[in-house]
N, C-alpha and C positions, 0 to 999 in steps of 0.2 A: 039148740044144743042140749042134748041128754047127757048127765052124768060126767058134764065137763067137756064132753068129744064134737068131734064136729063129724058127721055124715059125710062115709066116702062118695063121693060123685062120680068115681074113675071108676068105666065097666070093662076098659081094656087091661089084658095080663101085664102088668110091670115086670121088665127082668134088670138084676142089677147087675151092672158092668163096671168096668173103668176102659174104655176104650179114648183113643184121641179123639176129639171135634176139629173141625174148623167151621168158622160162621161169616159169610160173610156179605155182604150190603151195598148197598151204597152209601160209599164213606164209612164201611165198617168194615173191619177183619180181624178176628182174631180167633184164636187158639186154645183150646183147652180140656178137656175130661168130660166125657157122658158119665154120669153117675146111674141112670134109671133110661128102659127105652121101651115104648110098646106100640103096640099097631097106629097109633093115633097122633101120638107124639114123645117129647121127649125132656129129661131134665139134665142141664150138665151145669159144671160152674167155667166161668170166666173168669179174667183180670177185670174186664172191662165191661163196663153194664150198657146192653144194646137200651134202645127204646120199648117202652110198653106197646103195644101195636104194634110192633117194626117188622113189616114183610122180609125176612131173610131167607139165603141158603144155608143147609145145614150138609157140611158133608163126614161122615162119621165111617170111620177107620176100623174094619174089621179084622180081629188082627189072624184068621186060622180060614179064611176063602180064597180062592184064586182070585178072583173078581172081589177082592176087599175092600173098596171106597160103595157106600151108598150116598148117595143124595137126595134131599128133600128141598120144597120149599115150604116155609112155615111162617106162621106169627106168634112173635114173640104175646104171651098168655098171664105170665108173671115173671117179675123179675123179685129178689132176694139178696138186701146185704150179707155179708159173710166177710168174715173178717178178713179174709184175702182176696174180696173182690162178687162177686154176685152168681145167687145160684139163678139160673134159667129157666123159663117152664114151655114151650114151644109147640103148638099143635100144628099135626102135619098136614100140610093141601089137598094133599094126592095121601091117601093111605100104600099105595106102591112107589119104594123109590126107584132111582136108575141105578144101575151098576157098573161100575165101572171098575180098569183095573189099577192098581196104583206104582 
């Protein structure tokens, strides 16, 4: 660490959003907000904190496409408390998701 900072790692373009998530598993589902989304993966907050490694779907709610639901399969990368529940860090399987409509 130089100068206090930590070295960005991330070579994919981040765009910031708020669109809806849902995420969902085995034995898990839940709802919530992408904050950040780029070719590789993505960060959103939950209520509810998945598992560190936890193979999930992510399906994320486009809200201006005919075809506005994408789908991903990812692992969960990082998770984060936050005072209303956990931020997510999730790298995607497939860099292409499906689309579908909703």
């Amino acid at each position: 660490m130089k100068n206090g900072r930590r070295k960005e790692r991330r070579t994919a373009r981040r765009f910031h959003v708020t669109w809806k998530v849902t995420v969902t598993g085995i034995d898990f589902r839940e709802g919530g907000r992408l904050l950040n989304l780029s070719s590789t993966g993505a960060f959103f907050h939950l209520r509810k904190e998945p598992d560190l490694g936890a193979a999930l779907e992510i399906e994320i709610i486009v809200p201006f496409k005919k075809k506005n639901r994408m789908k991903y399969t990812a692992t969960v990368v990082r998770v984060e408390d936050t005072a209303t529940g956990a931020g997510v860090a999730m790298k995607f399987d497939d860099l292409r998701p499906v689309f579908a409509e909703g």
